[in-house]
C-alpha positions in Angstrom: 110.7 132.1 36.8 107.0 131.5 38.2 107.8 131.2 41.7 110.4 133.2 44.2 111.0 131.5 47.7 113.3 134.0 49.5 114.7 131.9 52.1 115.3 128.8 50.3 117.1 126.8 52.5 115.0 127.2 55.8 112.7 124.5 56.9 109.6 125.0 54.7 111.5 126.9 52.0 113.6 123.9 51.0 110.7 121.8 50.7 108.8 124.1 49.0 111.9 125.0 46.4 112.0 120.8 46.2 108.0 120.3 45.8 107.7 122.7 43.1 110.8 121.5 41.3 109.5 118.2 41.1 106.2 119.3 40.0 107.8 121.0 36.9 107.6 124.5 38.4 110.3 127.5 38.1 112.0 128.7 41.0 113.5 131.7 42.0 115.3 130.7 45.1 117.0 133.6 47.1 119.6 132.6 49.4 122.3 133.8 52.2 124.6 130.3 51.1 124.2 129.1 47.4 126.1 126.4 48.0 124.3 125.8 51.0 121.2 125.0 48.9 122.9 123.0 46.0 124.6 120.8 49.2 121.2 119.9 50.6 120.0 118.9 46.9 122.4 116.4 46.7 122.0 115.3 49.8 118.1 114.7 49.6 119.5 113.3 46.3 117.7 115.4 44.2 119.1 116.8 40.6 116.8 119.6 39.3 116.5 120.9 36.1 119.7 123.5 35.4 116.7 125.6 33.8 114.2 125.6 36.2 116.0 126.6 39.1 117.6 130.4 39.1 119.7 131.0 42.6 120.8 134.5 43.7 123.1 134.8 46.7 122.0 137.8 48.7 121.6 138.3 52.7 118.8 140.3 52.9 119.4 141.1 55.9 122.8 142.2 56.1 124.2 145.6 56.4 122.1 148.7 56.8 118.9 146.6 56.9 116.9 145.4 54.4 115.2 148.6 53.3 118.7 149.9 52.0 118.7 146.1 50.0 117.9 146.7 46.3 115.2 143.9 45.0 116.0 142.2 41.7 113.2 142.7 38.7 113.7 139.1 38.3 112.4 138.8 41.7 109.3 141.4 40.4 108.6 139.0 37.5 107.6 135.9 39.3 104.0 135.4 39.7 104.7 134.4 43.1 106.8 135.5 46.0 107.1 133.2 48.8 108.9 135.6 52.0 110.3 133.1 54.4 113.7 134.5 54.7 114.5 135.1 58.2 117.3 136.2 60.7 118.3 133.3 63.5 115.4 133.1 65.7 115.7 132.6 69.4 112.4 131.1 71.4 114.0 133.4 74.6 112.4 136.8 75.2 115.4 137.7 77.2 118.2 136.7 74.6 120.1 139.3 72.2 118.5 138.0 68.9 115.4 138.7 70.3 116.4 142.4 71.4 118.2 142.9 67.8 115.1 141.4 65.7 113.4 144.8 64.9 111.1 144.4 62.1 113.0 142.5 59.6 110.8 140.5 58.2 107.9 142.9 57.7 110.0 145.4 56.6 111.0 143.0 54.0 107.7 142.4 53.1 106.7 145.9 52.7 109.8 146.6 50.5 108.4 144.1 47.9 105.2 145.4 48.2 106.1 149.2 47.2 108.3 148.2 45.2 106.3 146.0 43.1 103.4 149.3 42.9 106.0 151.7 41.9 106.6 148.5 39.1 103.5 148.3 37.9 103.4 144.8 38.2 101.3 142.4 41.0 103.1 139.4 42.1 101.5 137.2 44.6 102.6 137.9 47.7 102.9 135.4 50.5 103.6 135.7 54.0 103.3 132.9 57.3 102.0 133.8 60.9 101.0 131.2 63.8 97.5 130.6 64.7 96.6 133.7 66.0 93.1 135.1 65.2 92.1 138.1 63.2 89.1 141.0 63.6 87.3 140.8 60.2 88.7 137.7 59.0 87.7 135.5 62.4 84.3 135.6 63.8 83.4 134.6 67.5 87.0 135.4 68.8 87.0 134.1 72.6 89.4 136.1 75.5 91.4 133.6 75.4 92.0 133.9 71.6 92.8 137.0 72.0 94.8 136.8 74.8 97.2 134.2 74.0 98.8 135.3 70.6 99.8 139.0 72.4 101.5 137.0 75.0 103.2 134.7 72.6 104.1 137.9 70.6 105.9 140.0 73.2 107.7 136.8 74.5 109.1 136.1 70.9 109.9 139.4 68.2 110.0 136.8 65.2 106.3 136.0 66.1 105.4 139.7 66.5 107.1 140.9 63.5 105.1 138.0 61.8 101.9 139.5 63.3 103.1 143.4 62.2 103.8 141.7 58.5 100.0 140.0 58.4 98.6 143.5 59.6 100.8 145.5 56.7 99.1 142.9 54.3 95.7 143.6 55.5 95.4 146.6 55.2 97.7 147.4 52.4 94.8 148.2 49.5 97.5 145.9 48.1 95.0 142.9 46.6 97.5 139.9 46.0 98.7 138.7 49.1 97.6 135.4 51.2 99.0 134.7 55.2 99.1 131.4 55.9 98.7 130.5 59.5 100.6 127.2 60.7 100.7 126.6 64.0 104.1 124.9 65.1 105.7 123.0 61.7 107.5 119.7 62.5 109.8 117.4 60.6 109.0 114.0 58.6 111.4 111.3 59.5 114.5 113.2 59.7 116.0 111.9 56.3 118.8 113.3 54.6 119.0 116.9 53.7 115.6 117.3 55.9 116.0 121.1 56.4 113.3 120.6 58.8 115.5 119.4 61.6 116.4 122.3 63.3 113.9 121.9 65.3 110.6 123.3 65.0 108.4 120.6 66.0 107.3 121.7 69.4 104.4 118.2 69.6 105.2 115.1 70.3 101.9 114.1 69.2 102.2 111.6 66.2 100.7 113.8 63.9 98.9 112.0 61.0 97.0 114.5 58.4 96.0 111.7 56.8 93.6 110.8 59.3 92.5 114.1 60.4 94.6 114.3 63.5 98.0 116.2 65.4 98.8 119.5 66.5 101.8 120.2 64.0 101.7 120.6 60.5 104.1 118.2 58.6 106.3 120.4 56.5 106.3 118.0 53.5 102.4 117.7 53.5 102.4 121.8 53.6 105.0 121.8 50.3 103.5 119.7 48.4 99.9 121.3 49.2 101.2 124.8 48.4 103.3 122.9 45.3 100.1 121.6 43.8 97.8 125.2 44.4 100.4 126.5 42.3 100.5 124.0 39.5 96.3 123.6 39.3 96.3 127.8 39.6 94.0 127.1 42.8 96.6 129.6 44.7 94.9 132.2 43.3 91.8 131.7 45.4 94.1 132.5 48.5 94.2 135.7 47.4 93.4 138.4 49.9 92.9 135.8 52.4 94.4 134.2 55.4 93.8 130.4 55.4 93.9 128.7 58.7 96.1 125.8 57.6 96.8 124.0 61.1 96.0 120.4 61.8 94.4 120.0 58.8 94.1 117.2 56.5 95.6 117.2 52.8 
């Protein structure tokens, strides 16, 4: 398998499994529901190739938490690892999934990480964070920049354990890894087995990347840009890196 998506049934992970399926790509999708994932296929009508698409059932969050969760060598073998697996996610600071969060997702991404170096191998690691800025990787940084993502952050743990999993990448020593920074992510037209629907748009803006405006990325445009880095081998150049994807124009 080239590519690993853990988390293949979330908003962007679906499209992503579905963008790199089409475009003749291997996929490794790990999954809480398999039959979750093969329901939302059919109903976006899509049949893939029985060959190019490898599920594996796991909650990788369940139990003990994640770091008692053994990681699959298939998992190790695929070029690259997309980690958008995530617990529920509540957007209030006072609600129990937000007390519960603790660092799932970055302990997650740390997992892979040491246990791809005690592997010997190097599989491209990426990870998703909003728009916040970066020392080193951002220059001119105004207050408010700086201001605005720690508020954000301690209002929401998802966000924060986001930020803790971009700051484990950078300074890991690792060498393959990209963050993607998206803003908010919204929908396309809501059409069957859009995964995208659960809400995540937070603009009302008509976004249109086409013509260069909007303040949400459309979650189809962002598959099938990722899709296509992968097939030309252009991802590569993400390495080490953390490309500022919002409003901008595919």
């Amino acid at each position: 398998m080239n590519t690993c998506i853990l988390g293949a049934t979330g908003s962007i992970g679906f499209e992503l499994t579905v963008h790199l399926l089409q475009t003749g790509s291997g996929v490794l999708a790990v999954v809480r529901d398999a039959e979750k994932l093969q329901r939302m296929l059919r109903e976006r009508g899509f049949a893939p190739d029985p060959d190019a698409l490898s599920v594996v059932e796991q909650d990788l969050f369940a139990g003990p938490g994640v770091t008692a969760t053994p990681l699959s060598q298939e998992l190790l073998d695929c070029e690259y690892i997309f980690n958008m697996a995530s617990k529920p996610v509540s957007l209030a600071p006072w609600s129990r999934v937000n007390r519960e969060w603790g660092s799932a997702v970055s302990s997650l991404t740390r997992k892979i990480v040491e246990t791809a170096s005690v592997a010997g191998v190097r599989p491209h690691v990426v990870a998703f964070c909003g728009t916040e800025q970066f020392a080193g990787y951002d220059s001119n940084i105004s207050l408010l920049q700086k201001i605005l993502p720690k508020v954000l952050n301690r209002m929401s743990a998802a966000l924060r354990d986001n930020h803790d999993e971009a700051m484990f990448l950078l300074t890991s020593g690792y060498g393959r890894w990209s963050v993607l920074r998206c803003g908010s992510i919204r929908s396309h037209t809501g059409q069957p087995g859009d995964a995208s629907r659960i809400g995540m748009d937070l603009h009302e803006d008509g976004s249109d990347y086409r013509s260069g405006r909007g303040k949400s990325l459309v979650v189809e445009d962002l598959a099938a840009y990722l899709a296509r880095a992968i097939q030309n081998g252009t991802l590569s150049g993400f390495e080490t890196e953390m490309p500022f994807l919002f409003n901008t124009r595919f």
